[in-house]
C-alpha positions as CSV (number, residue, x, y, z in Angstrom):
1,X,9.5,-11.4,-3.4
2,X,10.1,-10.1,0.1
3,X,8.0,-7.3,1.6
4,X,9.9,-4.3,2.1
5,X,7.1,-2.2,3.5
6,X,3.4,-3.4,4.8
7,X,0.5,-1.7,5.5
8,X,-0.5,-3.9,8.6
9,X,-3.9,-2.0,9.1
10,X,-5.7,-2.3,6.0
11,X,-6.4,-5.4,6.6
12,X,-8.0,-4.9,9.4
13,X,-9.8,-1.4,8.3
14,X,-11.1,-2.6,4.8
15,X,-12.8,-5.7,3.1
16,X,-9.9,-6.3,0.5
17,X,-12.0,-7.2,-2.7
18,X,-9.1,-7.3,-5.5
19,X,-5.5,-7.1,-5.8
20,X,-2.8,-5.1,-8.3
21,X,0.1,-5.3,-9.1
22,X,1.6,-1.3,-10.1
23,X,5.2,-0.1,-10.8
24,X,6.5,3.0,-8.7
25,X,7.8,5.7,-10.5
26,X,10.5,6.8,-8.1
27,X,13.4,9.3,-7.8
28,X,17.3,8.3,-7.4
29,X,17.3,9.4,-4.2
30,X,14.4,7.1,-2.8
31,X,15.0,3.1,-4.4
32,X,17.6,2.7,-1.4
33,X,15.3,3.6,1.7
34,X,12.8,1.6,0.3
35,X,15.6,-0.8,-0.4
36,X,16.4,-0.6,3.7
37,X,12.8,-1.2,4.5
38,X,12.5,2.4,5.6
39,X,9.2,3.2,3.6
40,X,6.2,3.6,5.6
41,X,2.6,3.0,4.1
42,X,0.6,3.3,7.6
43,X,-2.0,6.5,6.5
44,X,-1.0,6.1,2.2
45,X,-3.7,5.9,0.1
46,X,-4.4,5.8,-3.9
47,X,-6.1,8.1,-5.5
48,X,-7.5,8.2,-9.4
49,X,-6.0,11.5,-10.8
50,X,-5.9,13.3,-14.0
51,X,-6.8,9.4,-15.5
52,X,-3.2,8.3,-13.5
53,X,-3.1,6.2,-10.2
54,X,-1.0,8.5,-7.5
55,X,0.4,7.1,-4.1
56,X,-0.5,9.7,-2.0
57,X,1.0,10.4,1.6
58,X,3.6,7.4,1.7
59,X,6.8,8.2,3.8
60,X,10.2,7.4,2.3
61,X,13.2,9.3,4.1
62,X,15.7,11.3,2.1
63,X,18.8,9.3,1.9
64,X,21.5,10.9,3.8
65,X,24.5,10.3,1.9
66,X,22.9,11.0,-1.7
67,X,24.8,14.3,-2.9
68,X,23.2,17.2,-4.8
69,X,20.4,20.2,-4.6
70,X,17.5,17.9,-4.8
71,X,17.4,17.1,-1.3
72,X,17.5,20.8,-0.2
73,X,13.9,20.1,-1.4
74,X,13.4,17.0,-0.9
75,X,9.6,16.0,0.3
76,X,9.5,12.4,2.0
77,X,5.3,12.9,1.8
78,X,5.2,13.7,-1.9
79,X,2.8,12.5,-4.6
80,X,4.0,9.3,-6.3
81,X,2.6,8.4,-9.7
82,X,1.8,4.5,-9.9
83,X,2.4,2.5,-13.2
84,X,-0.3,0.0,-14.3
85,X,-1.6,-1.2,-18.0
86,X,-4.6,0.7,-18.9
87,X,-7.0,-2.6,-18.7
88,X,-6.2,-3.2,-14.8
89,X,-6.6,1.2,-14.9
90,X,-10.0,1.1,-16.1
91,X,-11.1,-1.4,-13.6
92,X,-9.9,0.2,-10.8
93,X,-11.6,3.5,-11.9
94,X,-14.9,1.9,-12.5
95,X,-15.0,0.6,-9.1
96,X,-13.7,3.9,-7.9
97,X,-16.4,5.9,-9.1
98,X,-19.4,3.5,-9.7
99,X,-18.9,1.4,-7.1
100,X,-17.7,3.6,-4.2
101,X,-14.9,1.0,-3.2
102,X,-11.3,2.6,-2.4
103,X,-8.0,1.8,-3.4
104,X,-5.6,1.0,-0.3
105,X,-2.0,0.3,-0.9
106,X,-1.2,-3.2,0.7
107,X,2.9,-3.8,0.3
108,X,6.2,-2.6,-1.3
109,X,8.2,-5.6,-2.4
110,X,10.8,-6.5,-5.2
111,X,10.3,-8.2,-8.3
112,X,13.5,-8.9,-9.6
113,X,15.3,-5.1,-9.6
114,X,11.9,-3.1,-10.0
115,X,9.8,-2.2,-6.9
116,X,6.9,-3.0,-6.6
117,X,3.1,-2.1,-4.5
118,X,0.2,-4.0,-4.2
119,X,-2.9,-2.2,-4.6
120,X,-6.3,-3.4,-3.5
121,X,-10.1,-2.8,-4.6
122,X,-11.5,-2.5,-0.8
123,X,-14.8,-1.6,0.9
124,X,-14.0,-0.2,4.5
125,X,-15.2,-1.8,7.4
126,X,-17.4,-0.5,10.5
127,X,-16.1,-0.4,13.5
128,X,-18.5,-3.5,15.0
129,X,-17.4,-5.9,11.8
130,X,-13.8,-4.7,12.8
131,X,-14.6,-5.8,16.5
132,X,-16.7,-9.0,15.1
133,X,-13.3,-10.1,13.6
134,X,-11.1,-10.0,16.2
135,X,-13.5,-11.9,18.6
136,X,-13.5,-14.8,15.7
137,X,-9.5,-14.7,15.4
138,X,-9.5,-14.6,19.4
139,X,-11.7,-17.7,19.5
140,X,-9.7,-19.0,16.5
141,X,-6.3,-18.8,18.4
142,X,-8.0,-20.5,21.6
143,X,-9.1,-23.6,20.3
144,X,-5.5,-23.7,18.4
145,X,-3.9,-23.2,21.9
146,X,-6.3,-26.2,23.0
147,X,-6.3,-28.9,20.6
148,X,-2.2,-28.3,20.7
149,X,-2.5,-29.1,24.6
């Protein structure tokens, strides 16, 4: 299962809660960027609607030497509709709308031929706990360094 695309900064922006697994429904034209590792998640996010999941400003490049009218009008920004079973669906929408939590897309990666996100239930963070954290993973790192020496 290697990572073809990360979203290094939710991490660090949101208190990741729970963790999805949802299918991509793609175009032709976009498996093989994503494929490359060209996809970009930084600024994505998931949104609940019409009852559907959506992946919603994710960058994947048009692919250059794919022939045909479609990528006259291609959109590399465009609204993606995320597969999950209805079970994982309603518990993401409950803690959507009750809870106030968001849903943050995590990683791309491959499971066997399909493609793959990770989607997380998250709670976003305030600027001093995202300063609190670094400060601990500083002090972390410095008493690795020390007890190495």
């Amino acid at each position: 299962m290697p990572a073809l695309a990360e979203n290094k900064t939710a991490r660090r922006d949101f208190d990741v809660l729970n963790e999805f697994e949802a299918g991509l429904e793609l175009l032709g034209v976009e498996v093989k960027p994503i494929r490359a590792g060209q996809m970009k998640l930084r600024g994505a996010f998931v949104k609940i609607v019409g009852g559907e999941l959506v992946l919603i400003n994710a960058f994947i490049p048009k692919y250059e030497k794919a022939a045909g009218g479609a990528l006259a009008v291609y959109d590399p920004y465009r609204t993606r509709r995320l597969l999950v079973n209805k079970k994982e669906l309603m518990k993401m929408f409950d803690a959507f709308e009750t809870r106030g939590f968001t849903l943050v897309p995590l990683q791309i990666y491959t499971r066997g031929r399909l493609i793959k996100l990770k989607v997380a239930i998250a709670r976003g963070r305030k600027t001093h706990e995202k300063k609190e954290i670094l400060k601990q993973r500083d002090i972390a790192r410095d008493a690795r360094r020390e007890l190495k020496q």
